[in-house]
C-alpha positions as CSV (number, residue, x, y, z in Angstrom):
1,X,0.0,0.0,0.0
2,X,2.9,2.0,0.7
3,X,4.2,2.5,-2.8
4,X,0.8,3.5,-3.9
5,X,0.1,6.4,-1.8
6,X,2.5,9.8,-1.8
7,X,2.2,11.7,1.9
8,X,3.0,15.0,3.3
9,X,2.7,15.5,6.6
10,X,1.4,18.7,8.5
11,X,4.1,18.8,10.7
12,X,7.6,18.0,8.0
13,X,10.3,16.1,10.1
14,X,14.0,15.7,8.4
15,X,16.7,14.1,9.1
16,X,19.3,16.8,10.0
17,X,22.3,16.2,8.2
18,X,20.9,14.6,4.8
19,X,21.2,17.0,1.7
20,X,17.4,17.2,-0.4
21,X,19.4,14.7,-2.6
22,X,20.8,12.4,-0.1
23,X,16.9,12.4,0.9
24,X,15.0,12.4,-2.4
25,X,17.4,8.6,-2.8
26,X,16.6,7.5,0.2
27,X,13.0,7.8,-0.4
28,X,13.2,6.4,-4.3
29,X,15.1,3.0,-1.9
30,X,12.1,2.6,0.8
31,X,10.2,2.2,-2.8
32,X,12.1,-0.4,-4.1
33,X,13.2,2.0,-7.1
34,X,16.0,1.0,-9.3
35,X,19.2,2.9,-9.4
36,X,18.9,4.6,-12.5
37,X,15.2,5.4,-12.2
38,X,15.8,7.0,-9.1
39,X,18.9,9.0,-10.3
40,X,16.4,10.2,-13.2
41,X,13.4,10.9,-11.2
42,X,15.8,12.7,-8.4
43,X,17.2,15.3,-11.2
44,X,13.6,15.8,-12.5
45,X,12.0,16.4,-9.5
46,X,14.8,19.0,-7.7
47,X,14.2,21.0,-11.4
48,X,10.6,20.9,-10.9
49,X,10.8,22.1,-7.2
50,X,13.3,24.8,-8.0
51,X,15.8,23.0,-5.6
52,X,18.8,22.6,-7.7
53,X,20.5,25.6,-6.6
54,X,20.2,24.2,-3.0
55,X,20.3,20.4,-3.1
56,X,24.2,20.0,-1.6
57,X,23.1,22.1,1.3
58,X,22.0,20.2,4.7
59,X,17.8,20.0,4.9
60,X,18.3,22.0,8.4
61,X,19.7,24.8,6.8
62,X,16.4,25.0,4.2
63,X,13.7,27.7,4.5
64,X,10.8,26.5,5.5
65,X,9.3,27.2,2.0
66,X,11.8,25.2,0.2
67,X,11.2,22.5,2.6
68,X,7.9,22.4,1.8
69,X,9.0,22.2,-2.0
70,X,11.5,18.8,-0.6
71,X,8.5,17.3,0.8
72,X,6.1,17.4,-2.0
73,X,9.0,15.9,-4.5
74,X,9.6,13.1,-1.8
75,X,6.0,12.9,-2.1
76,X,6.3,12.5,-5.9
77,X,9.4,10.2,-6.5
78,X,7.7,7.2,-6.6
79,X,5.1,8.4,-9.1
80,X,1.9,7.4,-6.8
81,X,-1.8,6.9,-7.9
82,X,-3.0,8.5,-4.6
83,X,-1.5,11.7,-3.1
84,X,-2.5,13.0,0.3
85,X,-1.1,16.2,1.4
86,X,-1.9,17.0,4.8
C-alpha cells in the first residue's frame, strides 16, 4: 500500500544532516526504485521544485518554503496513484 500512496505530513520532520538529494534517494530506496530510475526521477524532481540551486546544502539549513518544496517531490518520486497532502 505503501508504494501506492505519496504523503505530506502537516508537521515536515527531516533528518538533519541529509542534503534534499541524499533524501530524495533515500525515499526512491524505501520504494524499491532502481538505481537509474531514481537518479532520473531525483534530477527531475529538484528541477521541478526549484531545488537545484540548494540540493548539496543540509535540509536544516532550508527555508521552510523550500522544505515544503522537498517534501512534495519526496511525495512524488515514486510516481503514486494516490496523493495526500496533509
Amino acid at each position: 500500500t505503501r508504494q501506492r500512496i505519496g504523503y505530506v505530513p502537516a508537521d515536515l520532520k527531516f533528518p538533519d544532516r541529509m542534503t534534499s538529494i541524499d533524501y530524495l534517494d533515500f525515499v526512491g530506496r524505501l520504494c524499491g526504485m532502481m538505481r537509474t530510475a531514481r537518479r532520473a526521477r531525483l534530477a527531475y524532481l529538484l528541477r521541478a521544485a526549484d531545488l537545484v540551486a540548494d540540493s548539496s546544502q543540509s535540509i536544516r539549513f532550508l527555508s521552510t518554503g523550500m522544505r515544503t518544496r522537498l517534501a512534495i517531490a519526496a511525495s512524488l518520486m515514486h510516481d503514486p496513484e494516490l496523493l495526500i497532502w496533509d
